[in-house]
Structures are given as structure tokens and as C-alpha cells.
N, CA, C and O of each residue as an XYZ file, in Angstrom:
648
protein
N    -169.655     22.834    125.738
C    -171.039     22.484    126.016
C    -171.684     21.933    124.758
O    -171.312     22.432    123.696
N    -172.590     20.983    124.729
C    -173.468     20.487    123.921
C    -174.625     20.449    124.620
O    -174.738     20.297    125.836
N    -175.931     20.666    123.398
C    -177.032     20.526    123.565
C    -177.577     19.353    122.222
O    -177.263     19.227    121.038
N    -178.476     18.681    123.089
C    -178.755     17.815    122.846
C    -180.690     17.237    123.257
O    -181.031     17.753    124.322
N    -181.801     16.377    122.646
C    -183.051     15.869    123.111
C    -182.755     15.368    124.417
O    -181.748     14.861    124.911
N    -183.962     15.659    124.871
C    -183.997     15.267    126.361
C    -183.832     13.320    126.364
O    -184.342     12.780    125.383
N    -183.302     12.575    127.193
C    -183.844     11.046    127.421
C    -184.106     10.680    128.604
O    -183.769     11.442    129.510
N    -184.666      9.625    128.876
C    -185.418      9.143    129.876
C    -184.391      8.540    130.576
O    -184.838      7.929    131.547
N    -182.993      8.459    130.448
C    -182.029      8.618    131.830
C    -181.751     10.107    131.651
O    -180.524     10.187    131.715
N    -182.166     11.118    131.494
C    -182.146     12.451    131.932
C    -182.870     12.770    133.229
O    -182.370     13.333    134.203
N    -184.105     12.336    133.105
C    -185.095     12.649    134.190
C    -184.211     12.852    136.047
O    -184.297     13.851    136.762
N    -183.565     11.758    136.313
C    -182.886     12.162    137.924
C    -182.364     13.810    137.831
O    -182.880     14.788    138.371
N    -181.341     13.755    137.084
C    -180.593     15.084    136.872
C    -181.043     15.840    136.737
O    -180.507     16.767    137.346
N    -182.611     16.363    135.751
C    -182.998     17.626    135.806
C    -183.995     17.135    137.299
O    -184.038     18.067    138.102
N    -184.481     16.337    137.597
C    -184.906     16.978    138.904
C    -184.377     17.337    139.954
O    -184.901     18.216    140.638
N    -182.984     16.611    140.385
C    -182.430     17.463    140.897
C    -182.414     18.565    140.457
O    -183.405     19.293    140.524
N    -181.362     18.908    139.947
C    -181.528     20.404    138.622
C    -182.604     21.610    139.373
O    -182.246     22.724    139.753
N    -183.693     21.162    139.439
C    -184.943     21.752    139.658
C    -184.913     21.809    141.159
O    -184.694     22.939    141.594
N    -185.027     21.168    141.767
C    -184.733     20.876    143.551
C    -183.804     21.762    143.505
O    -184.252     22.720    144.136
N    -182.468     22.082    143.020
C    -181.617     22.554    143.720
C    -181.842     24.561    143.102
O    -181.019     25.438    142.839
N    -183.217     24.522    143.102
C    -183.357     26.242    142.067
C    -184.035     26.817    143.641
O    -185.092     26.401    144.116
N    -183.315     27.654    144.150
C    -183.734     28.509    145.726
C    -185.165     29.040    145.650
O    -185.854     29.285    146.640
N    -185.607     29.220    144.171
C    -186.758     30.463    143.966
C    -187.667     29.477    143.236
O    -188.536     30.096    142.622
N    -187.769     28.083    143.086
C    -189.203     27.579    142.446
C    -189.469     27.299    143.729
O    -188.653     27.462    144.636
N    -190.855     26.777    143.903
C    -191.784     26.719    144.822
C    -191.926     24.754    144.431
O    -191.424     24.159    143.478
N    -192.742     24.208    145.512
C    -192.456     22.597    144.983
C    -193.631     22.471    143.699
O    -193.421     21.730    142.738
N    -194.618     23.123    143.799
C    -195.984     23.004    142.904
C    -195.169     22.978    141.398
O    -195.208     22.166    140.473
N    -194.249     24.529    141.637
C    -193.422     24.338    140.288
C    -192.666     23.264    139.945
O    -192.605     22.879    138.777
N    -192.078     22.735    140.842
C    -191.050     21.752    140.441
C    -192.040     20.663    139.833
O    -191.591     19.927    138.954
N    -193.550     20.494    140.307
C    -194.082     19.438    139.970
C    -194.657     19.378    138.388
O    -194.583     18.417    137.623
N    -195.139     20.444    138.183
C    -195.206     21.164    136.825
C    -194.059     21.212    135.975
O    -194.254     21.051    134.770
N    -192.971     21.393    136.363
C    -191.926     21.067    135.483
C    -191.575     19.242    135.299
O    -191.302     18.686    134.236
N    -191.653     18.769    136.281
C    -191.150     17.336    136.243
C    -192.406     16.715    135.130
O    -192.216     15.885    134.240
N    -193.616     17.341    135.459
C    -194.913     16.906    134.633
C    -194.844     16.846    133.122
O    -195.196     15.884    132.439
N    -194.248     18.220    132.594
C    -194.046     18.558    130.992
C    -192.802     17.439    130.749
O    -192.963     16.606    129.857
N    -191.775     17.428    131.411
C    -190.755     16.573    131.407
C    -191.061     15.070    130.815
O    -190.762     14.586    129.723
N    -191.809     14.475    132.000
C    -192.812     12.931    131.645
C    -193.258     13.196    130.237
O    -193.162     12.261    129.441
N    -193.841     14.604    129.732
C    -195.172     14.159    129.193
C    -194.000     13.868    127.538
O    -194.098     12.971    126.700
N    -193.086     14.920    127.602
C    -191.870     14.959    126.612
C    -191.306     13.280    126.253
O    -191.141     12.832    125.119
N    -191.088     12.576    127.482
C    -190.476     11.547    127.765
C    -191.207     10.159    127.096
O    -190.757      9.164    126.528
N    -192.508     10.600    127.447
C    -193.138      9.292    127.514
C    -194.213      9.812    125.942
O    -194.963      8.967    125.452
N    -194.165     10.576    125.615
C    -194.822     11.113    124.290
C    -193.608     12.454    123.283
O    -193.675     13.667    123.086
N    -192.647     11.383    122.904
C    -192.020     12.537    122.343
C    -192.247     12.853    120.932
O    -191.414     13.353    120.177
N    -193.330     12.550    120.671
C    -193.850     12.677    119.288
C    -195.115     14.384    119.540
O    -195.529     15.130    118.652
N    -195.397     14.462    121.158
C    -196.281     14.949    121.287
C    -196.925     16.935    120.426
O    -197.983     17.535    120.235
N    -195.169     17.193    120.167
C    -195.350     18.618    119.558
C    -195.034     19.610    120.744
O    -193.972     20.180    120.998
N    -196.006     19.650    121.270
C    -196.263     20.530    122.303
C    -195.177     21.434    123.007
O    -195.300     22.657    123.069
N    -194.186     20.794    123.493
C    -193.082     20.982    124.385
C    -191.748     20.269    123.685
O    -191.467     19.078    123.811
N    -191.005     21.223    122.939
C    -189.545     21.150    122.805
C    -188.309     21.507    124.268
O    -187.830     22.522    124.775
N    -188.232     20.394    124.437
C    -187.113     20.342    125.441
C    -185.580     19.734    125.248
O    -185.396     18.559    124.931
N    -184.390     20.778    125.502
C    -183.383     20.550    125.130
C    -182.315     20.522    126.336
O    -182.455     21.499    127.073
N    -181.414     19.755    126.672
C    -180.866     19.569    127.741
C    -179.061     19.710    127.423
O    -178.309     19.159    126.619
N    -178.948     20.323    128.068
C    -177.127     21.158    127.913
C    -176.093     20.115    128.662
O    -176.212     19.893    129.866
N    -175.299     19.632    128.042
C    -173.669     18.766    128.835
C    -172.920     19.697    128.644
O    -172.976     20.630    127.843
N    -171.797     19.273    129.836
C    -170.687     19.400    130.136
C    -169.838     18.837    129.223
O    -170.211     17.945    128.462
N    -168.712     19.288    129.233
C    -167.579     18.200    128.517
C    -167.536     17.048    128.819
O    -167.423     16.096    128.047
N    -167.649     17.019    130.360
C    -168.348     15.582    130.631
C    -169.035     14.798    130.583
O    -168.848     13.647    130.979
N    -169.963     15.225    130.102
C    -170.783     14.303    129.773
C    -172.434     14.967    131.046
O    -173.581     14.675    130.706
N    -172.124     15.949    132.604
C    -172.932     16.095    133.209
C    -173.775     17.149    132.133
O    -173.454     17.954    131.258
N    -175.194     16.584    132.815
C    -176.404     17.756    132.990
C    -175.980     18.885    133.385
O    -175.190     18.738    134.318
N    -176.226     20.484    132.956
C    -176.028     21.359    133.406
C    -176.746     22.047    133.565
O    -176.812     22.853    134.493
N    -177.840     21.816    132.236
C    -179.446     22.344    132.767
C    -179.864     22.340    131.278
O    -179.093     22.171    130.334
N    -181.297     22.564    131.199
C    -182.335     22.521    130.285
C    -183.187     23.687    129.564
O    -183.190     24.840    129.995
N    -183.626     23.437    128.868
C    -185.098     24.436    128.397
C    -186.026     24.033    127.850
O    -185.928     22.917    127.341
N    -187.377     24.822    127.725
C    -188.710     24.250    127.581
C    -188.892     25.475    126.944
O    -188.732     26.605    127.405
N    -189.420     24.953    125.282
C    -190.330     25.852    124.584
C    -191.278     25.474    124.109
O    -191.379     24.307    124.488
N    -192.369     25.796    123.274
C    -192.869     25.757    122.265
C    -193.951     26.239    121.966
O    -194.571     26.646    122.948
N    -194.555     26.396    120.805
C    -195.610     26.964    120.242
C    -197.070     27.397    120.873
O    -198.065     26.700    121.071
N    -196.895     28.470    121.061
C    -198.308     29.228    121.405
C    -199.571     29.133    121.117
O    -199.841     30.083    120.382
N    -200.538     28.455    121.316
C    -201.447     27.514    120.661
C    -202.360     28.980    119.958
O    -202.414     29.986    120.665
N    -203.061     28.993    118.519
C    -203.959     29.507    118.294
C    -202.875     30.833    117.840
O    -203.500     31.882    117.682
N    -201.409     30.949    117.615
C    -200.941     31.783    116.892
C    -200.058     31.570    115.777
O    -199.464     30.492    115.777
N    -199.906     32.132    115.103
C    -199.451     31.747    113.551
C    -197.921     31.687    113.596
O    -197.289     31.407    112.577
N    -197.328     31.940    114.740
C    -195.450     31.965    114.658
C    -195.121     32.941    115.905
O    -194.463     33.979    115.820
N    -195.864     32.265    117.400
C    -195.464     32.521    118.418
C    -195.614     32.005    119.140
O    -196.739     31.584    119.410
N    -194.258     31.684    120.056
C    -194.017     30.640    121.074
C    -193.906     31.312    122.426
O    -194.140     32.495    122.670
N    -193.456     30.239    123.380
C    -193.609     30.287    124.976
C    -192.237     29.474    124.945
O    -191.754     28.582    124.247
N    -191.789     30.353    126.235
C    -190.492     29.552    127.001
C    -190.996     29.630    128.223
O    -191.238     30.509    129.050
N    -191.145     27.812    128.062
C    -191.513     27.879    129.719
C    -190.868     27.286    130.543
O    -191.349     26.768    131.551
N    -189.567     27.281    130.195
C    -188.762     26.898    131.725
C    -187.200     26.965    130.489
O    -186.931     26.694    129.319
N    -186.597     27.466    131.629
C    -184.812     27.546    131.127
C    -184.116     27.477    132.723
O    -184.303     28.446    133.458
N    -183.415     26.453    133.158
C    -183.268     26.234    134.530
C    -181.715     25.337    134.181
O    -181.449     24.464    133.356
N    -181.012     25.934    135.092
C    -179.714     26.305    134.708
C    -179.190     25.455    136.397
O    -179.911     25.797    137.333
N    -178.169     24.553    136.720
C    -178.095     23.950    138.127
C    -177.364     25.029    138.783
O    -176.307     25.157    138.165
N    -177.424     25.831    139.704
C    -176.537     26.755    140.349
C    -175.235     27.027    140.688
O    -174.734     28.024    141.208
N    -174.597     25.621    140.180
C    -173.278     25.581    140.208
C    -172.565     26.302    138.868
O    -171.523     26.941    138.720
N    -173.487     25.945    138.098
C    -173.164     25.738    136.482
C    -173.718     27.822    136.401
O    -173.499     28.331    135.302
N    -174.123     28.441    137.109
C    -174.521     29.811    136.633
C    -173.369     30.765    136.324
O    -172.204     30.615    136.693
N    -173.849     31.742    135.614
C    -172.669     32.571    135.601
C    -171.587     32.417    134.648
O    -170.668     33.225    134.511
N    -171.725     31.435    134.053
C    -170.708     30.384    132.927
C    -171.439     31.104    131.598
O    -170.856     31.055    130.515
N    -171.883     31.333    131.640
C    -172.410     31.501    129.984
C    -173.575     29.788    129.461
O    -173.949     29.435    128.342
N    -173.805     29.150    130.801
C    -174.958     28.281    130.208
C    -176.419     28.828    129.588
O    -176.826     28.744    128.429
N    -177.090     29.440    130.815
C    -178.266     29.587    130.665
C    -178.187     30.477    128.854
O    -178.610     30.003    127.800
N    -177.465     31.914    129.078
C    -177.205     32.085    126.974
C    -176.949     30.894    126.403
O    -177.811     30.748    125.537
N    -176.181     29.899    126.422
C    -175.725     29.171    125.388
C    -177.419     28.191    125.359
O    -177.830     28.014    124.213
N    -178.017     27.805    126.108
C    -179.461     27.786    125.975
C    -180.300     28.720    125.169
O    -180.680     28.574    124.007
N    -180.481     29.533    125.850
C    -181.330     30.788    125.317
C    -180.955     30.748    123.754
O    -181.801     30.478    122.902
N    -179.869     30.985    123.509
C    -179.310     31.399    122.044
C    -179.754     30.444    121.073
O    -180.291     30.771    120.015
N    -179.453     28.843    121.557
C    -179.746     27.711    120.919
C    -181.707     27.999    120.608
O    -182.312     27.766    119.562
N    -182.296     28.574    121.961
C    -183.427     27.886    121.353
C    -183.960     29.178    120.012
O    -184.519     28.994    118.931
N    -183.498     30.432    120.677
C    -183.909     31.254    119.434
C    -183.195     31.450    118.278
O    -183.279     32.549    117.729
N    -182.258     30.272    117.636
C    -181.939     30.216    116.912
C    -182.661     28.967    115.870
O    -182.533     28.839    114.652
N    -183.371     28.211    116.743
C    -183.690     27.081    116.423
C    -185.670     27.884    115.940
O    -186.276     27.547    114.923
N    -186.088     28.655    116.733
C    -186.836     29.315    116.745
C    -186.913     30.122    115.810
O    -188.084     30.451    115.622
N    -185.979     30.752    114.913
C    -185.910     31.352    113.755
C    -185.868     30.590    112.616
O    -186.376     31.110    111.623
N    -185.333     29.351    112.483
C    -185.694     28.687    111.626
C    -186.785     27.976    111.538
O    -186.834     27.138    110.638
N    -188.044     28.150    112.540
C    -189.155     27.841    112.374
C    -190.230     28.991    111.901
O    -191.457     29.079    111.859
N    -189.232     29.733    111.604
C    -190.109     31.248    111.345
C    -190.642     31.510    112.327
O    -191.670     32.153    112.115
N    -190.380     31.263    113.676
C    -191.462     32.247    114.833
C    -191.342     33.447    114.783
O    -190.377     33.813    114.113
N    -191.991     34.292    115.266
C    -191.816     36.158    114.799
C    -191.728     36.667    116.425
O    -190.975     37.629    116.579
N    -192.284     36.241    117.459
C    -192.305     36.428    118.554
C    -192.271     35.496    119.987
O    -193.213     34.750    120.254
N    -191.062     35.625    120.890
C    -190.376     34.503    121.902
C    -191.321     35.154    123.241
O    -191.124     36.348    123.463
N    -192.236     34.501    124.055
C    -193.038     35.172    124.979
C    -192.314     34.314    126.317
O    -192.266     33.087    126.236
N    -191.710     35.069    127.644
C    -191.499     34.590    128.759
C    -192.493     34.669    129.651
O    -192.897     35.813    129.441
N    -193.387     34.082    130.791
C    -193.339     33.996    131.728
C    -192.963     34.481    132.759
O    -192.092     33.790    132.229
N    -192.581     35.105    134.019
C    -192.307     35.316    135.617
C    -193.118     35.771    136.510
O    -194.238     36.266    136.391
N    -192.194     35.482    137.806
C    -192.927     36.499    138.973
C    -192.478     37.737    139.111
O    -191.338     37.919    138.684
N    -193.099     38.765    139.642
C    -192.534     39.872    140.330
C    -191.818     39.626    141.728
O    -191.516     40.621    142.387
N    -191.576     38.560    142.141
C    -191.519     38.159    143.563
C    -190.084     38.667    143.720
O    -189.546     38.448    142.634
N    -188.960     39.402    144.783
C    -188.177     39.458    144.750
C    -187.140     38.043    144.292
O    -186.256     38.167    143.445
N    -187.342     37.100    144.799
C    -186.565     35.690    144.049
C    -186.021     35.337    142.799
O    -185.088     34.572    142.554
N    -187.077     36.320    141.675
C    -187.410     36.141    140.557
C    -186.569     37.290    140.107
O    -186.638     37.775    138.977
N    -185.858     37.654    140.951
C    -184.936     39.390    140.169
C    -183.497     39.114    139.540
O    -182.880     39.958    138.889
N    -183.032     37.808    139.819
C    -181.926     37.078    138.743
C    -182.599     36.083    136.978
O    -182.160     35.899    135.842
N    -183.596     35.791    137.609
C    -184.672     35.262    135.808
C    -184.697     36.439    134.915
O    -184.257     36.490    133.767
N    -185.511     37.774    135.877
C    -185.639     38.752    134.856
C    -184.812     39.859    134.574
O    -185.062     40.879    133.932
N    -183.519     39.404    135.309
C    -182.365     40.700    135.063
C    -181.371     39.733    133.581
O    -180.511     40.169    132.816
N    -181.897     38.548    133.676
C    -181.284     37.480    132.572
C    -181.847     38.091    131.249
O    -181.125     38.439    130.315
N    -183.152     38.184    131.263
C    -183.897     38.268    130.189
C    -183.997     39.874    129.772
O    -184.001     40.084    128.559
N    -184.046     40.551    130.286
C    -183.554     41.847    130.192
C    -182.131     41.799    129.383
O    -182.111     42.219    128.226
N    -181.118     41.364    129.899
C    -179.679     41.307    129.460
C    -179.479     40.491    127.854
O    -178.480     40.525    127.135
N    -180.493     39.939    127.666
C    -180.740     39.458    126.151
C    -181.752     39.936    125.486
O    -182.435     39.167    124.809
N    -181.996     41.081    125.541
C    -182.911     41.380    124.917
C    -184.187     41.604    125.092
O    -184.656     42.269    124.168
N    -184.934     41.319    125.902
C    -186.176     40.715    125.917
C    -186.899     42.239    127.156
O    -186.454     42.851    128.127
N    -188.093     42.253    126.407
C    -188.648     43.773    127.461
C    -189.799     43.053    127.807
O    -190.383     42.181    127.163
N    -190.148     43.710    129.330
C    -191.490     43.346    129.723
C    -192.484     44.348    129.355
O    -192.577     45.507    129.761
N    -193.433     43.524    128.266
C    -194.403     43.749    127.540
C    -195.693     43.629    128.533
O    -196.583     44.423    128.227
N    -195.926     42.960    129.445
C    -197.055     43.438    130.127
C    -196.834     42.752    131.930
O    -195.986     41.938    132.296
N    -197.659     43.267    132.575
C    -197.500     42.953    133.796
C    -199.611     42.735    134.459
O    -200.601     43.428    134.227
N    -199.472     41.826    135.044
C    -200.875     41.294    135.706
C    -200.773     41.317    136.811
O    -200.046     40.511    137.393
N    -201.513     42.305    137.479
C    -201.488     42.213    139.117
C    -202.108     41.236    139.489
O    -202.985     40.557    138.955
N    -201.390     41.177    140.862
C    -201.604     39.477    141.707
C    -202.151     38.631    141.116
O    -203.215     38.064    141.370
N    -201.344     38.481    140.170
C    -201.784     36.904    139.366
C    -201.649     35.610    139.934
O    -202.594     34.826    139.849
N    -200.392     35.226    140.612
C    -199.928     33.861    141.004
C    -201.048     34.149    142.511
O    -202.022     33.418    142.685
N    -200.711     35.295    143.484
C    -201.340     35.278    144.383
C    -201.434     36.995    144.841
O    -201.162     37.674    143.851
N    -201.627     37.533    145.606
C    -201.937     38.732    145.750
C    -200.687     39.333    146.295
O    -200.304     39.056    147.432
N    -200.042     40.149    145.512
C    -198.753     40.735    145.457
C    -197.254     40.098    144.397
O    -196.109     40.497    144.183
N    -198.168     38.830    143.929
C    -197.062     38.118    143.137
C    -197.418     38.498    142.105
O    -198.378     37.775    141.839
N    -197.263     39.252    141.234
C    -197.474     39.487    139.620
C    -196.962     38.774    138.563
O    -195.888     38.185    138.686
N    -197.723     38.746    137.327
C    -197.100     37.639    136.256
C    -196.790     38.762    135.212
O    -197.576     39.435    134.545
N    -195.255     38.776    135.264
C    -194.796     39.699    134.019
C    -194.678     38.769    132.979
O    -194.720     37.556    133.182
N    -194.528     39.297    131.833
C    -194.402     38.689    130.417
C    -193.366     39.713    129.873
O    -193.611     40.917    129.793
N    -192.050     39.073    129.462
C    -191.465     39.112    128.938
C    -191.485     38.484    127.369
O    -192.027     37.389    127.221
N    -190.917     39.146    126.228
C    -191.040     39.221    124.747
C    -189.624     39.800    123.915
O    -188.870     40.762    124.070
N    -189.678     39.112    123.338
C    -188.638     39.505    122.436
C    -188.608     38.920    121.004
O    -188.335     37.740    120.783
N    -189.029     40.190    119.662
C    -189.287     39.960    118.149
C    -188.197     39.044    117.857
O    -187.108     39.362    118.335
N    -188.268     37.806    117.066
C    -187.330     36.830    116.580
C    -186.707     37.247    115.170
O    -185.593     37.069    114.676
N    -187.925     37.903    114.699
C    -187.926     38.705    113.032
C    -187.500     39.935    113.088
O    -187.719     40.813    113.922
N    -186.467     39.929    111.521
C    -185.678     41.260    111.378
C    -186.603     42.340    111.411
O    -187.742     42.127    110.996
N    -186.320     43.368    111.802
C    -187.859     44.711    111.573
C    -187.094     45.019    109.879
O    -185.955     44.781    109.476
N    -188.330     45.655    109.166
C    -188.386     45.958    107.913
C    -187.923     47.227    107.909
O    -188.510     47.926    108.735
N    -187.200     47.710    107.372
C    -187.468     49.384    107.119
C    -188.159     50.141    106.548
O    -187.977     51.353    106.665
């Protein structure tokens, strides 16, 4: 596998990519395809680091979306790591994950903040993030809608001191 900047013959593949995820909703997919453009067509913009994973072949296998937490001194957001369903189970979505908080430590971030639902759908995202580390640090009732909760997942990037 290689990871590599997103390009603007990327765009078909991760939307498929995204189409073919059982548990986003289309609003999401549109929100993701949106940050995607904005990466594409402004990649100077900062905002959104997006990195896209090959095959030996050369295919898309899937992507991630981070970056900086506006208004904090060395804490970011992952807001999308979307992996094509064929490709799961392989060790992609880690070989993502790993890349970005490694890339993330050399920016000195101190703290990696996730995103989810409580929705049953959402119980393979957060059994992922659990399995690397990452604890849910807070939970918001019916946030998305009434019974869908927005957990936040976290995980320190920085060594603890003794």
C-alpha cells in the first residue's frame, strides 16, 4: 500500500468509495464529496489534509480527512477515514490511521479528536477506534437527531511526562 495527496482524477473513486459505505446517509456523502472539491479545487486551502491509500495496483482503496481544530494550539479533527468494503479487514483503514498520526506528531499535535454516531451502523467505526487506542471522551444526547448521539472519540498524540 501507498499513501499518497489526493488528485482531481481521484474524485470518481472516492465517491464511489463513499456510495459503497452501508452506514453514511446521502447528506453525508454530500459533505464528504464537498471537503473533497474544496481540497481539489483549493489545495493550498490548510483546512483539510486529505490522503488517499493504493493498491499495488495502482486502485483507490480509501482515504482520510484531517486537520486542525480551529482556535486550538495543537489539536486536530479526523473527519472522515473511509475505507471501500472490499478492501476492510486488510489492515487499510490502520495503515491510514497510523499514517495520519504519525504525520500528526510531527506537527506537534497533542490531541487526535473523532467524531460518530451512536446509531447501531456506527458499531464497526467505533469498535475501530477503540482497537487503536482512542476512548470516548464525551457523548451528546440526540445530537444528529433524537436518539442518534454524537460521541467523540480522542486519543493523546504526546508522550505523558512522568
Amino acid at each position: 500500500m501507498k499513501i499518497r495527496g489526493i488528485e482531481k482524477k481521484d474524485r470518481p473513486a472516492l465517491k464511489a468509495i463513499l456510495k459503497a459505505q452501508e452506514h453514511f446517509k446521502p447528506s453525508e456523502i454530500k459533505v464528504a464529496l464537498e471537503i473533497i472539491d474544496l481540497a481539489l479545487t483549493q489545495p493550498n486551502q490548510g483546512d483539510y489534509s486529505i490522503r488517499v491509500v493504493e493498491g499495488e495496483d495502482g486502485e483507490i482503496l480509501g482515504y482520510i480527512c484531517y486537520g486542525k481544530a480551529p482556535l486550538t494550539d495543537a489539536t486536530y479533527d479526523l473527519y472522515w477515514i473511509v475505507v471501500h468494503p472490499v478492501f476492510r479487514n486488510q489492515g487499510t483503514g490502520t495503515f491510514l490511521l497510523r499514517y495520519a498520526e504519525k504525520d500528526l506528531t510531527h506537527k506537534q499535535a497533542r490531541l487526535l479528536l473523532i467524531e460518530t454516531s451512536s446509531l447501531p451502523p456506527y458499531e464497526s467505526p467505533r469498535a475501530f477506534y477503540l482497537k487503536h487506542g482512542y476512548k470516548e471522551l464525551a457523548r451528546v444526547m440526540d445530537y444528529y437527531a433524537v436518539g442518534d448521539h454524537k460521541l467523540i472519540f480522542g486519543k493523546s498524540l504526546t508522550p505523558r511526562r512522568s
